[in-house]
TORMARBA-819587 format. One record per residue: residue in three letters; x, y, z of N, C-alpha, C in turn. Coordinates in steps of 0.05 Angstrom, whole numbers. Example, Ala and Ser with C-alpha at 12.3 -4.5 7.8 and 13.67 -1.06 7.14 Angstrom:
2
  aa     nu     nv     nw    cau    cav    caw     cu     cv     cw
 ala    264   -114    156    246    -90    156    264    -66    156
 ser    257    -45    142    273    -21    143    258      1    157
END
This chain:
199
  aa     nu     nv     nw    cau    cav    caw     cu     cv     cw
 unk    472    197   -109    457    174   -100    427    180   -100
 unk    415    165   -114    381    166   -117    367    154    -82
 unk    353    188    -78    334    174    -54    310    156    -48
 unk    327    134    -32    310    111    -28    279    122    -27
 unk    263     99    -35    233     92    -29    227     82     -1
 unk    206     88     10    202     82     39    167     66     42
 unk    174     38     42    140     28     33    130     35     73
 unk    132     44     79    120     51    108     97     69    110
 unk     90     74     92     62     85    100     37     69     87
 unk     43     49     96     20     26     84     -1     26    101
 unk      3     38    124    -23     40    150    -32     76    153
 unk    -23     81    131    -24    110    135    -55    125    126
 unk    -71    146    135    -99    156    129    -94    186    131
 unk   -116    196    116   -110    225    122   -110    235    154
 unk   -125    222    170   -114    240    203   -132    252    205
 unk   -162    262    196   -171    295    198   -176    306    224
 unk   -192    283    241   -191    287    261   -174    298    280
 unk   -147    280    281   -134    276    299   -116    295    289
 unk   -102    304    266    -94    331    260   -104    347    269
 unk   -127    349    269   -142    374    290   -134    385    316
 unk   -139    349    325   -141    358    358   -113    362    358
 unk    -90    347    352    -63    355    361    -54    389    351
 unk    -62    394    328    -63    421    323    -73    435    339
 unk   -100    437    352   -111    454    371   -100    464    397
 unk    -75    432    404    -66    436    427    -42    449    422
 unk    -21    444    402     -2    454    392     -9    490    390
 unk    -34    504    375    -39    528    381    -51    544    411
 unk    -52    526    430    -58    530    453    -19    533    472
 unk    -12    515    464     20    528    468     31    504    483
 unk     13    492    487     28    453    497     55    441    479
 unk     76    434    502     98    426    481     91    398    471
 unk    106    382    459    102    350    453    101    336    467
 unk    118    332    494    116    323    509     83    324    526
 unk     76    354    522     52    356    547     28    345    525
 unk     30    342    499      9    340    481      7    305    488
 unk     31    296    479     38    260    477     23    250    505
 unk     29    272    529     13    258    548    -21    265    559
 unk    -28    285    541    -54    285    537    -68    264    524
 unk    -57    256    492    -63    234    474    -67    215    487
 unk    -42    206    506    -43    180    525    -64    179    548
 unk    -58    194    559    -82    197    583   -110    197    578
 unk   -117    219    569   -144    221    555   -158    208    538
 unk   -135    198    522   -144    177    502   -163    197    482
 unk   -148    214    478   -167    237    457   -177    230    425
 unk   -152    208    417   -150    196    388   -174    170    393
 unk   -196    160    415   -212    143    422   -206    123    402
 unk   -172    109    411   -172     84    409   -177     56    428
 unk   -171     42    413   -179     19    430   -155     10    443
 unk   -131     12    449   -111      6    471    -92     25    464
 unk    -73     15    492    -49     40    490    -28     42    465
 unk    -29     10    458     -6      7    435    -13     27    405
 unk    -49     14    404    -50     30    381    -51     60    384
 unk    -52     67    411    -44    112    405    -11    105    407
 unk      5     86    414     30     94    410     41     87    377
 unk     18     74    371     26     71    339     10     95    321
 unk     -7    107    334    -19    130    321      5    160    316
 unk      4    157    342     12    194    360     29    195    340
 unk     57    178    341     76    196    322     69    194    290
 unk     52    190    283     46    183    249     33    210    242
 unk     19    225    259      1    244    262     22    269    272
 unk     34    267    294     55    281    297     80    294    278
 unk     80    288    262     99    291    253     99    303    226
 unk     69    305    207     63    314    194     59    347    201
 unk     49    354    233     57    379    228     65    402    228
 unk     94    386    234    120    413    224    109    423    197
 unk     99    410    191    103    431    161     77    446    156
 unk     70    452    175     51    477    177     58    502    197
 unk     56    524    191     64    547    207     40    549    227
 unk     36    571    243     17    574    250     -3    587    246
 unk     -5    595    218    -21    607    204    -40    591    189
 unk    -24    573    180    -41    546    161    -41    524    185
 unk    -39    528    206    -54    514    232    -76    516    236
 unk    -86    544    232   -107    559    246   -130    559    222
 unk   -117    552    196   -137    546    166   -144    522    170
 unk   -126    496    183   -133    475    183   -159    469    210
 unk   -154    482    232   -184    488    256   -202    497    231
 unk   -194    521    231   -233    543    222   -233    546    194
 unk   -217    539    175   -219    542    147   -242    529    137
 unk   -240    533    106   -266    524     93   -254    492     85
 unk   -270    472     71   -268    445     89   -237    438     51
 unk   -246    461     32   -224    451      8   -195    465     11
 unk   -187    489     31   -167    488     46   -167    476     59
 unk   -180    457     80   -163    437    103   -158    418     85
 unk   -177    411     73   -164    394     55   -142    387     42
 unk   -135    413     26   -106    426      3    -85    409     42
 unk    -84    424     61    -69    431     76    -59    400     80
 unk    -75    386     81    -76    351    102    -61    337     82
 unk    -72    345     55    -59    326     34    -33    340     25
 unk    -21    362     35     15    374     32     25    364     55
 unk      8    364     80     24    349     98     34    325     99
 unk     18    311     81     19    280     80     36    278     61
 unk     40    290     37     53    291     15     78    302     22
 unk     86    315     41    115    322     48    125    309     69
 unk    106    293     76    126    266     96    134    236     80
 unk    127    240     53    132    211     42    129    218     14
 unk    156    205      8    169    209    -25    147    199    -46
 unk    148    174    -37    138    158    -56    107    168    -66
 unk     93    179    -50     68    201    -57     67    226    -69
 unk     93    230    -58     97    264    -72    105    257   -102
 unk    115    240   -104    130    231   -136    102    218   -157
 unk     84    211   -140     67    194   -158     41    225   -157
 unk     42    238   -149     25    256   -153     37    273   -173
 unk     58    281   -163     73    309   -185     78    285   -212
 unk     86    260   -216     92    245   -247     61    237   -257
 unk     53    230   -237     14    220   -254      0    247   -258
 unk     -9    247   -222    -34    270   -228    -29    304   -233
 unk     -3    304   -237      5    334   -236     12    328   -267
 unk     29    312   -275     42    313   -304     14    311   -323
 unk     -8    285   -317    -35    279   -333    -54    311   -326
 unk    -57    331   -304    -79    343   -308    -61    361   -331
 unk    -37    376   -332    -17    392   -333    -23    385   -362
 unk    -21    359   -378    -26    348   -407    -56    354   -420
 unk    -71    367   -407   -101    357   -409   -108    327   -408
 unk   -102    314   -390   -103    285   -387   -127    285   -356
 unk   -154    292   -361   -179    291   -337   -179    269   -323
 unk   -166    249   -328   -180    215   -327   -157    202   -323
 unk   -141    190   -296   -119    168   -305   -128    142   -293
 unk   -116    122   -307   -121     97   -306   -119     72   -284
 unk   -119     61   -279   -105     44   -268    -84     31   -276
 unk    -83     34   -310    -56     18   -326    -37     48   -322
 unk    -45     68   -319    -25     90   -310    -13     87   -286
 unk    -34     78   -268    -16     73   -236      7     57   -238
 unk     -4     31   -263     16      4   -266     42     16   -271
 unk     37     40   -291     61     47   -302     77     54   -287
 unk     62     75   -279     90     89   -252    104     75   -228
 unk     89     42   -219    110     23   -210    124     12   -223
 unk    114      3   -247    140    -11   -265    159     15   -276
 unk    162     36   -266    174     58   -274    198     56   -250
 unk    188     60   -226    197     55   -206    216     29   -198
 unk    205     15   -201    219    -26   -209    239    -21   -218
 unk    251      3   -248    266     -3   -265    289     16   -243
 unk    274     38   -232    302     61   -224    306     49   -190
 unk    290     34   -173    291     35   -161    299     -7   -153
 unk    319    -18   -134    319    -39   -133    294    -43   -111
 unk    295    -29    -88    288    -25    -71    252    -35    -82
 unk    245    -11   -100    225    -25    -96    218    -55   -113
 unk    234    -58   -131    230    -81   -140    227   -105   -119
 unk    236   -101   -101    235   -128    -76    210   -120    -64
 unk    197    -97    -74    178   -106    -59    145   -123    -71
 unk    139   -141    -46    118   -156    -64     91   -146    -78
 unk     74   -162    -86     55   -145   -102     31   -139    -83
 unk     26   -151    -57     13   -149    -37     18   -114    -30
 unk     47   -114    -25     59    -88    -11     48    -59    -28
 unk     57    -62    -57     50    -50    -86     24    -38    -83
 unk      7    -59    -74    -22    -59    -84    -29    -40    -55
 unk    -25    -52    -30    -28    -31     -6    -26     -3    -14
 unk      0      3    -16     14     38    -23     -5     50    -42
 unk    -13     38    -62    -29     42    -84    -53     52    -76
 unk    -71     39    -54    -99     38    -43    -97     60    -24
 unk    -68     66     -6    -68     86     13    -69    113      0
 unk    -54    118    -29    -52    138    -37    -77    147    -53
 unk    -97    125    -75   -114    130    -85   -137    148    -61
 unk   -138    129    -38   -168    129    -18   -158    159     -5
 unk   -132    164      1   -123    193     12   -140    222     -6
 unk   -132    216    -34   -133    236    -55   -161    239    -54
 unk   -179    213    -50   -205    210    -71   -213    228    -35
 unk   -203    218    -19   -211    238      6   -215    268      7
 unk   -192    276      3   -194    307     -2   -205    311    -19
 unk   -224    299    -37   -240    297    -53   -227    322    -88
 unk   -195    304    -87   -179    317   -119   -184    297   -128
 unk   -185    267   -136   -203    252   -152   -224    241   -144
 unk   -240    228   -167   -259    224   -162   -263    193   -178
 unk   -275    176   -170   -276    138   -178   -296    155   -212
 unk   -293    139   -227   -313    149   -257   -300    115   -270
 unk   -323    111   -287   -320     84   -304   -291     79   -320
 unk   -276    106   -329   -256    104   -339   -227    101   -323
 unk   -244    107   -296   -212    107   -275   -217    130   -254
 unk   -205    151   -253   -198    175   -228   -208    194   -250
 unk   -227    207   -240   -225    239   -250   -207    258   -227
 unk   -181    275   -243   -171    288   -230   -195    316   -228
 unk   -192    333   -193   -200    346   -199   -187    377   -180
 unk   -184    397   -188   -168    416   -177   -175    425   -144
 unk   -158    425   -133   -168    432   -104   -172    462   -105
 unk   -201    479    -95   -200    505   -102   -187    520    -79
 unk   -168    531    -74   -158    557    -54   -173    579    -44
 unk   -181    583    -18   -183    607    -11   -168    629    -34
 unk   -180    656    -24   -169    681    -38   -144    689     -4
 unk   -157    683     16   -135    690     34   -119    667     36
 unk   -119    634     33    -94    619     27    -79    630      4
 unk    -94    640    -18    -70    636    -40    -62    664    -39
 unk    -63    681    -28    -48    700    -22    -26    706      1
 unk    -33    682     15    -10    674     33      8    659     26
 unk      0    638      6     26    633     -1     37    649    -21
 unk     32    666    -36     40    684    -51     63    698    -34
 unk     57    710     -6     71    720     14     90    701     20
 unk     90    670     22    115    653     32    114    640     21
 unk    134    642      5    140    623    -25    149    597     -8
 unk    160    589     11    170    564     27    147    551     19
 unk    119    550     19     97    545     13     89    541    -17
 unk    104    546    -29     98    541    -59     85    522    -71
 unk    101    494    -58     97    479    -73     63    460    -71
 unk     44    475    -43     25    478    -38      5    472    -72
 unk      9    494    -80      5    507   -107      2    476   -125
 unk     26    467   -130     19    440   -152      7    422   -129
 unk      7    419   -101      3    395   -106    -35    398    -94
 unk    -43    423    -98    -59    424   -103    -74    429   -143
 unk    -60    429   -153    -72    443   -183    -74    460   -183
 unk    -58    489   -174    -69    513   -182    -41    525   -186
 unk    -18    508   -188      5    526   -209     -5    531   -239
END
């Protein structure tokens, strides 16, 4: 059975901030519970009511299990194209539909010598999607066009593309010499590697 599409990260941003601070507290040794009631109390994420940190906390939360506490401590004091690499695997391993349009567009186009993809390329890979997927076919072109804007404005963030008259310049995220020798050390981490450009 082919795994479903999930259009739910239509309110979704890279976090940098607020990855921080919940990371900082997370390496200070606070469980979730004592973090979730810092967020609340303090109001550390300086939103504007309670609903929106209860619609924040867990969106932010949850991205990072998938950092050890080694690439915790890159994401505090690292240089700003590892936090970067780091924010955009976290984000990319909480939601399919990103990880698939990165590794089939911008991983398969830089991988081709393809510098530049399109916007009739983005088209493609939903009507790619439409054909294998029913799921997303129901969804509208409003919804399409959202997912589309979350994932472009994410990437062009960590600054791996870039807006150019022809479309996106892809561009490689550069690695530390001590990140990429850590993941060298924990292959669990591998896939770091493409979805930065440096397999």
């Amino acid at each position: 059975m082919k795994r479903v599409y999930s259009a739910g990260f239509t309110a979704e941003h890279l976090y940098r901030n607020e990855m921080k601070l919940i990371i900082d507290l997370q390496v200070q040794g606070l469980s979730k519970q004592e973090i979730k009631e810092k967020v609340f109390e303090e109001n550390i994420f300086q939103c504007r009511s309670e609903a929106a940190i209860k619609d924040l906390f867990p969106r932010v939360y949850k991205r990072t299990p998938f950092l050890d506490d080694y690439l915790k401590q890159v994401v505090l004091n690292g240089g700003r194209s590892d936090q970067n690499s780091l924010l955009l695997y976290s984000f990319l391993k909480c939601f399919k539909l990103p990880s698939d349009f990165f590794l089939e567009v911008i991983h398969y186009n830089f991988n081709n010598f393809k510098a530049t993809i399109t916007d009739g390329t983005i088209h493609t890979f939903f009507e790619e999607k439409e054909q294998q997927y029913e799921q997303v076919r129901e969804w509208s072109d409003q919804t399409k066009y959202k997912l589309k804007q979350v994932m472009l404005k994410l990437l062009i963030e960590v600054e791996l593309l870039e807006r150019n008259e022809a479309g996106y310049l892809i561009k490689p995220l550069p690695l530390s010499r001590e990140l990429s020798e850590y993941i060298e050390l924990n292959q669990q981490y591998q896939d770091l590697l493409a979805y930065t450009l440096n397999d």
